[in-house]
N, C-alpha and C positions, 0 to 999 in steps of 0.2 A: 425391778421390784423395789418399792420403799415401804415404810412404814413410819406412822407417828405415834412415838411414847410417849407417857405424861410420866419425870421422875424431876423429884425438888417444888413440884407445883410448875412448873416448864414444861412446854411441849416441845419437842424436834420432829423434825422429820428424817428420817435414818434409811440409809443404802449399807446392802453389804462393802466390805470393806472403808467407811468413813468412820474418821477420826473426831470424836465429838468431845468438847469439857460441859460435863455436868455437875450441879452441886456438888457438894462432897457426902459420897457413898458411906465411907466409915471401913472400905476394904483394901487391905494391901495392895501392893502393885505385884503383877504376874498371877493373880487367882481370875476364874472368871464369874459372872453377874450376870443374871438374869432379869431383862424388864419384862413383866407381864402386867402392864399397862400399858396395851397397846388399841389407840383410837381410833386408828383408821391400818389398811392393811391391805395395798395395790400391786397388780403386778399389769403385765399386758394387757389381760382381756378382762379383769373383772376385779372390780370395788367393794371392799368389804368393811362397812360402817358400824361400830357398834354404839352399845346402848347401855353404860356408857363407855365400854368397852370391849374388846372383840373377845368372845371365850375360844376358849384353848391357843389363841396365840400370843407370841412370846419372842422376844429379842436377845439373845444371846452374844454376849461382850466380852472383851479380855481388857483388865484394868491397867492402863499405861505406869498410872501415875497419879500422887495427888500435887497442886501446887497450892497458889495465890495468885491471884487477879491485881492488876497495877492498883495504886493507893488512890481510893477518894478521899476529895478534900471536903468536908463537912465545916465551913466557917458561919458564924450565929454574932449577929449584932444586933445593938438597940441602939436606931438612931440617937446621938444628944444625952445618951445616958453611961456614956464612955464602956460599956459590954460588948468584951469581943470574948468568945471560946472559939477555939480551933481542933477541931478535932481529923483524926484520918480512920481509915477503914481498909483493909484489905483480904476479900472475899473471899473465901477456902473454895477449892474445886477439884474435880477428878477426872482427868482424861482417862476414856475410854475408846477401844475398837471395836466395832461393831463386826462382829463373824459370821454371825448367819440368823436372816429371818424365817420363823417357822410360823406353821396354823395348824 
């Protein structure tokens, strides 16, 4: 059985027990999180597509953790006009456990 959530403007596609980093939630780590934003919702026999998403089901998660994503490099130049900025960026996220899909 998987399922696809939309959280952060991201889709996954999610199995019980997978280890997933999503944007960052804004929830401590050890509480758990519910995505009811779920777009699609399959098991063996049968396909469950919603419009634009499925009613009454829902993914249930235990929050690992928040981190940070390796640094990008954002460098800006103007050729002949001596313009360099450098800038970096490192992306906040939330690993999460995925526990059990429901409908």
């Amino acid at each position: 059985m998987y399922a696809i959530i939309e959280t952060g403007g991201k889709q996954y596609k999610v199995s019980e027990g997978d280890i997933i980093t999503v944007e960052k939630l804004g929830v401590e780590a050890g509480s758990e999180y519910t995505f009811d934003k779920v777009i699609v919702l399959a098991d063996d026999a049968d396909v469950k597509v919603g419009a634009p998403y499925v009613e009454g089901a829902s993914v249930a998660a235990s929050v690992i953790g928040d981190g940070k994503a390796k640094k990008v490099i954002v460098y800006k130049y103007k050729a002949k006009k001596g313009f360099h900025k450098k800038n970096g960026h490192r992306q906040p996220f939330t690993k999460v456990q995925i526990n059990k899909i429901s409908l």
